[in-house]
C-alpha angles and dihedrals in degrees: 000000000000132000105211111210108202102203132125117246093253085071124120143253089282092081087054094039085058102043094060083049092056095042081051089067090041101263130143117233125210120199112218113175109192106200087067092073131128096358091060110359131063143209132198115197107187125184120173149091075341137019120254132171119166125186120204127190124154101315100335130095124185127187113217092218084075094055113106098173133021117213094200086198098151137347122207113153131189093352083133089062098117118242108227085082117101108284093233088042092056097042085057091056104052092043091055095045098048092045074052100050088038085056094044086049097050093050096061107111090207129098124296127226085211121338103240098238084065094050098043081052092047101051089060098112091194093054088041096058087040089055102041087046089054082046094058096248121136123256134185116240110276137204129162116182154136092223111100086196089059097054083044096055083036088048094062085050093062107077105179096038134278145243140214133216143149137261100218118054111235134132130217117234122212126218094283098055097253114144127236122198122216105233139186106281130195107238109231121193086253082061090050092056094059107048095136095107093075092073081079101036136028123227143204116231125189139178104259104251116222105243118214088160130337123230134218107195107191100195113189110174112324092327115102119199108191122190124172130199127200090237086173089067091083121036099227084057106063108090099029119018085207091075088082104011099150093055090054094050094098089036090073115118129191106249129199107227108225098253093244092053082041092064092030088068088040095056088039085058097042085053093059092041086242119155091180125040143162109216119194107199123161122211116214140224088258087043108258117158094220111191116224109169153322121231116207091206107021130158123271109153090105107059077056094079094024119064091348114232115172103244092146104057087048086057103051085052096052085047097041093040101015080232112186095003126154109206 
């Protein structure tokens, strides 16, 4: 049987990272990027007097029948479309081949990691705060909104400042095609004063959380890997370790989740059906684990190399024995 990778070919070493791992248990991988359909790679969908569903890409062919388990690691389809196509034309195009990869997706028999209608309901930011809340984890005063008067109001409630950020991930790109990642800002009274653009966008406010470390909790299965940074060790760093994220690579530090956090996270990922999440938490200063979000599909080939947990292999466990899953 076939393991069946869903990426797109711009990802990074963790594919690769996963697939040794699976060949390691004995498992075949199949690539498939998913920005390469339909310009270089096809699909045959056939429904009749049988069931047939073939895969090409390059040389290889693989019959779905053979997958036994699905890693839904990215999606990017039809980014390859060129553009000199009409706009309304192309659009056309890439709406009607991912409903069809989605299809094909859904139909595979096989293990999910993780099935998609779990993911979509898990990447909603405002659910995920309700339910680690009703699960007695800490969470950091919240408000997302269009109304100025309401930041405002929200604004005399956050002693000690607060920050702004966005539900949905997306970058701006400039005239000359660089990206630029919208990050987690501090809010300053300047900032207070000119509000109106939110009559064209809505925003999402919350009390500034003192940072003693920040935490990165990987959890595949029912294992929990848990490792933690000193983001206030460099200044662009600390409201959003990303900032400098490369010069904190070799910072990162195994950390050992308090038991009771520890449960609290299992039972939030067996309430959105999730056997791999990315969970962002602070500790604070006095030493409160404050929950700020799971990522379905979060990052973790970093902690790879430092401080070197073994996500992978756990992983390729989950994927090869559909050990601790929860289908």
């Amino acid at each position: 049987m076939t393991v069946l990778i869903i990426t797109h070919s711009q990802d990074n070493e963790s594919i690769s990272l996963v697939t040794q791992a699976l060949e390691a248990y004995g498992e075949k991988a199949f690539r498939f990027d998913t920005d390469r359909f339909p310009t270089e790679v096809q699909l045959d969908v056939y429904y009749g007097d049988s069931e047939q569903v073939i895969l090409t890409t390059d040389d290889q062919k693989l019959d779905l029948s053979e997958v036994s388990a699905v890693w839904y690691r990215r999606i990017s389809i039809g980014s390859k479309i060129p553009n000199v196509i009409d706009k309304q034309l192309r659009q056309a195009s890439i709406q009607e081949s991912r409903v069809t990869i989605l299809g094909m997706i859904s139909s595979i028999r096989g293990f999910h990691l993780d099935p998609l209608p779990n993911i979509r309901r898990a990447e909603n930011k405002q659910l995920q705060l309700q339910v680690a809340k009703e699960l007695g984890l800490d969470i950091p005063r919240t408000l997302t909104t269009n109304n100025p008067l309401a930041v405002k109001q929200f604004a005399q409630e956050c002693r000690q400042g607060m920050i702004t950020k966005m539900l949905s991930s997306f970058a701006i790109y400039d005239d000359k095609g660089r990206e630029k990642v919208v990050f987690t800002n501090p809010i300053s009274s300047a900032d207070l004063d000119n509000l109106d653009g939110l009559r064209f966008c809505p925003m999402t406010f919350q009390e500034n959380v003192p940072k003693a470390l920040e935490l990165r909790i990987t959890i595949v299965g029912k294992q929990v890997f848990t490792a933690a940074v000193n983001s206030q060790s460099l200044d662009k760093a600390r409201y959003d370790w990303r900032k400098q994220g490369i010069a904190l690579l070799d910072a990162w530090q195994v950390y050992t989740l308090p038991q009771d956090v520890e449960k609290k996270l299992l039972n939030l990922m067996a309430n959105f059906g999730l056997n791999y999440g990315a969970i962002d938490i602070i500790l604070t200063p006095d030493n409160r684990y404050v929950f700020l979000e799971v990522n379905p599909g979060g990052e973790f080939f970093w902690l790879e190399r430092c401080p070197g947990l073994p996500i992978s292999q756990a992983l390729a466990q989950v994927l090869s024995r559909n050990t601790g899953s929860r289908e």
